[in-house]
MDTraj code that builds the backbone (N, CA, C; nanometers):
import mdtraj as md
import numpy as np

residues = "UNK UNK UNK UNK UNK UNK UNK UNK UNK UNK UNK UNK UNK UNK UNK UNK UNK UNK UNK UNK UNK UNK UNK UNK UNK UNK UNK UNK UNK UNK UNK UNK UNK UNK UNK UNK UNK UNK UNK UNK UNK UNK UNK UNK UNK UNK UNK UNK UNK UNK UNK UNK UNK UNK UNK UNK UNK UNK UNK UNK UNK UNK UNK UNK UNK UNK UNK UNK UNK UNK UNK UNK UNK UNK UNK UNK UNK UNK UNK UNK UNK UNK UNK UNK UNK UNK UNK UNK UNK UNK UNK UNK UNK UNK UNK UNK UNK UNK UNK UNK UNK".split()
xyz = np.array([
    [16.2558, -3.7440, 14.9849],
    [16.3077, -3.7987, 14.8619],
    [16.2392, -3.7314, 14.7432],
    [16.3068, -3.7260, 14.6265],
    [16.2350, -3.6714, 14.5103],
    [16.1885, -3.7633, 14.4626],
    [16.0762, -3.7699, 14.3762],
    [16.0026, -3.8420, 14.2976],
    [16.0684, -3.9765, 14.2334],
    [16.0145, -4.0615, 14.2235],
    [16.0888, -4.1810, 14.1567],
    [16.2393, -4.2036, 14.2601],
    [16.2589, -4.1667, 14.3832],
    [16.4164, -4.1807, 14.3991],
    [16.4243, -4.2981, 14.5251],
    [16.5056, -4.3656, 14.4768],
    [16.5373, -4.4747, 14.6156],
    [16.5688, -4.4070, 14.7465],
    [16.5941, -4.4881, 14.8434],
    [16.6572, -4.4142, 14.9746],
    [16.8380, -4.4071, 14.9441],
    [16.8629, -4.5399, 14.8801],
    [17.0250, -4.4981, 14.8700],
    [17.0293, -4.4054, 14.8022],
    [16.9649, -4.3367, 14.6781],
    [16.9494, -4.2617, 14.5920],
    [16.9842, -4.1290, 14.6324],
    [16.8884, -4.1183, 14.6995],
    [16.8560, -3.9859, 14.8181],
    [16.9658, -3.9895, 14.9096],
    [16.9950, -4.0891, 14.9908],
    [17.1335, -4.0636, 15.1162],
    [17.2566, -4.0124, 15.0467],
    [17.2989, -4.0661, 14.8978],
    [17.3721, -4.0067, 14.8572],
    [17.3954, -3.8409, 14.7610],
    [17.2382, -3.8643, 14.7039],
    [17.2488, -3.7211, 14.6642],
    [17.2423, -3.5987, 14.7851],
    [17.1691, -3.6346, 14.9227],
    [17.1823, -3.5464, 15.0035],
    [17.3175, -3.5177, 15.0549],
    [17.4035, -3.6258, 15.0559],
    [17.5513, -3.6206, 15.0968],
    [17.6454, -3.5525, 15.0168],
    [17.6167, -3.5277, 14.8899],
    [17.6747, -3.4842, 14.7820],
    [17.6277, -3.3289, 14.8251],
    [17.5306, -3.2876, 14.8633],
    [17.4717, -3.1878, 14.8407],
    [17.5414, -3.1078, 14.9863],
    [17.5437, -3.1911, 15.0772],
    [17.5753, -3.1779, 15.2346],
    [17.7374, -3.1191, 15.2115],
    [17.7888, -3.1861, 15.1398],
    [17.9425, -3.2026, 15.1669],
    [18.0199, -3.2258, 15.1017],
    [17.9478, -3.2175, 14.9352],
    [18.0651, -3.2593, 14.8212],
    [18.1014, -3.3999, 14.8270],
    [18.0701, -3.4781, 14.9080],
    [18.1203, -3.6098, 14.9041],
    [18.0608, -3.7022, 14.8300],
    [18.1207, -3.7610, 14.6491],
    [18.0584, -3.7945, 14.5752],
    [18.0367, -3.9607, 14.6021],
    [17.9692, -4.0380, 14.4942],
    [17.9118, -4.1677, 14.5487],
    [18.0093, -4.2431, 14.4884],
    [18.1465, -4.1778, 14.4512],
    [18.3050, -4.2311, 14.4049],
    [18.3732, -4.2374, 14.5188],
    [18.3526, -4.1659, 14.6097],
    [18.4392, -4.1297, 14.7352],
    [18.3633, -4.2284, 14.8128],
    [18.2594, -4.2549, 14.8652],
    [18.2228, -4.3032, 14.9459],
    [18.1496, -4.4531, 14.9291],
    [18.1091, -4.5877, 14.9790],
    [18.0045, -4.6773, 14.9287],
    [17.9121, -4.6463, 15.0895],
    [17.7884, -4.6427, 15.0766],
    [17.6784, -4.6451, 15.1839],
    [17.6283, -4.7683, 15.1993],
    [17.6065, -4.8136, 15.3092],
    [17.5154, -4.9339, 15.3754],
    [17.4121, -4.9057, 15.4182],
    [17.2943, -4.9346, 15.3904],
    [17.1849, -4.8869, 15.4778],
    [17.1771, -4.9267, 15.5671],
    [17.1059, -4.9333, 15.7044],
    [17.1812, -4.9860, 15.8643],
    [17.0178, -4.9887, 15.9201],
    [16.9735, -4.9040, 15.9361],
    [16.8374, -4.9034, 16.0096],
    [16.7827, -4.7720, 15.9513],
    [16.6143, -4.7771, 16.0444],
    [16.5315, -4.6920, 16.0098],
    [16.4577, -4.6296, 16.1092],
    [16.3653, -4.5374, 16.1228],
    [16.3399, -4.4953, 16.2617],
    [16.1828, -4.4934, 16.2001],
    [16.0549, -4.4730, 16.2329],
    [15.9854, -4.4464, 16.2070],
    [15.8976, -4.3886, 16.3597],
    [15.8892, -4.2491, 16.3368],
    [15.8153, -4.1697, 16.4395],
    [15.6408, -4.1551, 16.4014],
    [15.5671, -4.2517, 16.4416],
    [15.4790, -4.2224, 16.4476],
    [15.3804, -4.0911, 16.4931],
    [15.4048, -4.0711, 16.6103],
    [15.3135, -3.9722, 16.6064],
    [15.3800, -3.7936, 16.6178],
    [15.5110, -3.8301, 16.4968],
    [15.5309, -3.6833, 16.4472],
    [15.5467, -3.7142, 16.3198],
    [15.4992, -3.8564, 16.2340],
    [15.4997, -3.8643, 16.1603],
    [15.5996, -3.8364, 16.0214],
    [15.7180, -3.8949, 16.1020],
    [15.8533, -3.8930, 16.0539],
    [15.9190, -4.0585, 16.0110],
    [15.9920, -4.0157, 15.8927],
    [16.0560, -4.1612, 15.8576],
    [16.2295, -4.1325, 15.8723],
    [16.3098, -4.1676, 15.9273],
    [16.4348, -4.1570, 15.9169],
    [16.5028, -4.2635, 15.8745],
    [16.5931, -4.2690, 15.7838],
    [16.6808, -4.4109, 15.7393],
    [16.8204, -4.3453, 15.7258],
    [16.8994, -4.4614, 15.7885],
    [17.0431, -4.4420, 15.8648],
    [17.1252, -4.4927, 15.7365],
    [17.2193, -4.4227, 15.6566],
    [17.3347, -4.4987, 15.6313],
    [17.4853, -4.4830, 15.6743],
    [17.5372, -4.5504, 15.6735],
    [17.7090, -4.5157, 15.7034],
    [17.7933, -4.5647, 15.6079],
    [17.9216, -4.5099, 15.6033],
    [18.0086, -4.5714, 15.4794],
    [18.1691, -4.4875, 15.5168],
    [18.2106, -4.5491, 15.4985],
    [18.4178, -4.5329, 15.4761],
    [18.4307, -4.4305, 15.4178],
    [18.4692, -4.3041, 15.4311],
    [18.5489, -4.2984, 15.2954],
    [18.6548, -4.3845, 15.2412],
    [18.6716, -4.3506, 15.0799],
    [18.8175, -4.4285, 15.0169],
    [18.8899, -4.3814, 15.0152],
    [18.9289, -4.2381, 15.0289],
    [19.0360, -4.1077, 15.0717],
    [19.0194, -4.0051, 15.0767],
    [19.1085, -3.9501, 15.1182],
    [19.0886, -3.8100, 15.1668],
    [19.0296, -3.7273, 15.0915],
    [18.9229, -3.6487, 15.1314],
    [18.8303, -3.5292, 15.0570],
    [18.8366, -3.4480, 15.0871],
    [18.8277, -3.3699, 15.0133],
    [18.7810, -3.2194, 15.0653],
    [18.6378, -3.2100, 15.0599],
    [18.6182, -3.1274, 15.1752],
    [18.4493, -3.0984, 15.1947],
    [18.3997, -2.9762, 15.1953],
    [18.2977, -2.9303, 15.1348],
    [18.2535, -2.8300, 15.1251],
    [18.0909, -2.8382, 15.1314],
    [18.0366, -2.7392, 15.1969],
    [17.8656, -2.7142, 15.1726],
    [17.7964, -2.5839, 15.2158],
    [17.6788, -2.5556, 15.1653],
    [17.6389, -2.4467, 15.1843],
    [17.5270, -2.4402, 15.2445],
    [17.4395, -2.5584, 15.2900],
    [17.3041, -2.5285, 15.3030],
    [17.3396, -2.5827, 15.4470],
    [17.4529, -2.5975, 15.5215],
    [17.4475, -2.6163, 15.6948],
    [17.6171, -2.5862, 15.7168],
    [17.6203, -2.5836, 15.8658],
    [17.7342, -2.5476, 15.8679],
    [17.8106, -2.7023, 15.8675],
    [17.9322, -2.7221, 15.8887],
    [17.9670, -2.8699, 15.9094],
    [18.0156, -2.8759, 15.9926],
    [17.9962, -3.0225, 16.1026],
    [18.0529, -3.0130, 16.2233],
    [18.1551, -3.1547, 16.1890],
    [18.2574, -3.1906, 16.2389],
    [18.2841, -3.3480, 16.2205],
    [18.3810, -3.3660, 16.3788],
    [18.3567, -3.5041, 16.3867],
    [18.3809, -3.5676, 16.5186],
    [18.4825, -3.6633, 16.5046],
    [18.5124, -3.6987, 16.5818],
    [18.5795, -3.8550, 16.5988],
    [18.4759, -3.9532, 16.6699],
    [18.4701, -4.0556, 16.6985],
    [18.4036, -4.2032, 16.7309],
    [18.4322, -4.1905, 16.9021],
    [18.4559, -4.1039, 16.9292],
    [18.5214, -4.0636, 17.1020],
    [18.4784, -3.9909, 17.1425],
    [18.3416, -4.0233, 17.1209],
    [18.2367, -3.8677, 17.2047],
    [18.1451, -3.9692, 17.2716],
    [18.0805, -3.8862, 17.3943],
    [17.9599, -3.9432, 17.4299],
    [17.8355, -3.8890, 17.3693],
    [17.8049, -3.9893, 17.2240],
    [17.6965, -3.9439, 17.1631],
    [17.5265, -3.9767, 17.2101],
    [17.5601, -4.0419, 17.3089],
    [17.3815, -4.0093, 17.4156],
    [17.3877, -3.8930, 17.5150],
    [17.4964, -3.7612, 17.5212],
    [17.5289, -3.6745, 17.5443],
    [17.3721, -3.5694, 17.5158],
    [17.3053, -3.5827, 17.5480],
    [17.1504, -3.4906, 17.5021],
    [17.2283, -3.3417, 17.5081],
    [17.2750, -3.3237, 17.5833],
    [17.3320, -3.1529, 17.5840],
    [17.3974, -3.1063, 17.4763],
    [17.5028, -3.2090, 17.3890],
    [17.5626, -3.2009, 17.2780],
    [17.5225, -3.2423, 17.1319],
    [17.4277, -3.3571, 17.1892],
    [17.3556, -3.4217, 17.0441],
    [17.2465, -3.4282, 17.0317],
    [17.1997, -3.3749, 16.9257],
    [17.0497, -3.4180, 16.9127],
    [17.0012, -3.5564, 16.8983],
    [16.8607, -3.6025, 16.8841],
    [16.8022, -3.7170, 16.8818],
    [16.7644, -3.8146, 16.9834],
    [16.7753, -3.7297, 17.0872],
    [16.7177, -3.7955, 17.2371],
    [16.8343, -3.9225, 17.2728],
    [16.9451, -3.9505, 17.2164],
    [17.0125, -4.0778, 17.2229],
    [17.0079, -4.1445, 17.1167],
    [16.9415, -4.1090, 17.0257],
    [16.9891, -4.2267, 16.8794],
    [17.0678, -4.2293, 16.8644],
    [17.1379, -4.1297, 16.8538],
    [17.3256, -4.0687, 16.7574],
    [17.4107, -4.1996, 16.8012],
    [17.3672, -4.1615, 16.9153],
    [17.4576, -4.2574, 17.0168],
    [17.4136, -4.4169, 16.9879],
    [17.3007, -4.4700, 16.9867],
    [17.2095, -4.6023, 16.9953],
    [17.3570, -4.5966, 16.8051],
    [17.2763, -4.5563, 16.6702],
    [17.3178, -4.5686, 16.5896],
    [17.4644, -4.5651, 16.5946],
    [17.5599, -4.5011, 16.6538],
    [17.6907, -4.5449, 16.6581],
    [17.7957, -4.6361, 16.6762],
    [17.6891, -4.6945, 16.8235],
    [17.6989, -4.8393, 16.8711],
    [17.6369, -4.9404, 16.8020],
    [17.5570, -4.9288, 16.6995],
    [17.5144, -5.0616, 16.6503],
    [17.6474, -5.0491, 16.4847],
    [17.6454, -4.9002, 16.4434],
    [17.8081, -4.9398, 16.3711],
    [17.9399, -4.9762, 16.4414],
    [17.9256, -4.9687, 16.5470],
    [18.0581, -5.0104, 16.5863],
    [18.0353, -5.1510, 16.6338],
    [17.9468, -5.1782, 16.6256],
    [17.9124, -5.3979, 16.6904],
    [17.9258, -5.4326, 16.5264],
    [17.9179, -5.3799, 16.4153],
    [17.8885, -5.4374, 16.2754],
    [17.9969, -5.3623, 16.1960],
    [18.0982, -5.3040, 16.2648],
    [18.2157, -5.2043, 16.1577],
    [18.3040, -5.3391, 16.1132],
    [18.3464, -5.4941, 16.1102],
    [18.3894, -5.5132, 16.0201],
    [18.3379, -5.5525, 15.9017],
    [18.1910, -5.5478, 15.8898],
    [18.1289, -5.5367, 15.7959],
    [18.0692, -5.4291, 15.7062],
    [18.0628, -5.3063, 15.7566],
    [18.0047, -5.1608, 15.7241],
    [18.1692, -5.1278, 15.7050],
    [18.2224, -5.1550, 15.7608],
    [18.3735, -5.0311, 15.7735],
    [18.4850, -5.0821, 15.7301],
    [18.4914, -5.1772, 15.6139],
    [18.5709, -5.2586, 15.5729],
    [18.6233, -5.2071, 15.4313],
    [18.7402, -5.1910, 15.3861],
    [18.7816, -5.1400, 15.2656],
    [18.7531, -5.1830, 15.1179],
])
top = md.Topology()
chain = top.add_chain()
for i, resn in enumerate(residues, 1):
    res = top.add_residue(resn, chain, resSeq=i)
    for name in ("N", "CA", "C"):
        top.add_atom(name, md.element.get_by_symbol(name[0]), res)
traj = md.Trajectory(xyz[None], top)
């Protein structure tokens, strides 16, 4: 995070930065957090709808996008030892509340 900046602050300016996707297009929920102790890592999860169709663009990664129909504890395909997957399933037990228009 930059100086003075919240985490929603940050999830969305990185998303903006990721993919053009402004904080008009999208609302974020914060959902959970990971904290790796002994690599001394903080991770915080958000998810959010879009409100319509975007165009996406970015430069600092390539972009991959999925559908909700993958096996995301797939270690061969996803990173994060199984989070992707853990975090997908806890939006999909809470999507009419996170994923609601």
């Amino acid at each position: 995070m930059e100086s003075g900046e919240t985490g929603i602050e940050a999830a969305y300016r990185e998303l903006f930065e990721e993919t053009s996707i402004s904080r008009e297009d999208v609302t974020l929920h914060h959902v959970m957090d990971f904290k790796y102790y002994l690599h001394h890592c903080y991770v915080e999860v958000y998810v959010g709808k879009l409100k319509s169709n975007v165009m996406v663009s970015g430069d600092e990664n390539e972009l991959y996008w999925s559908d909700l129909n993958q096996d995301y504890f797939d270690m061969t395909l996803f990173a994060g030892e199984g989070n992707i997957g853990h975090m997908i399933e806890q939006v999909k037990m809470s999507k009419s509340i996170l994923l609601t228009d």
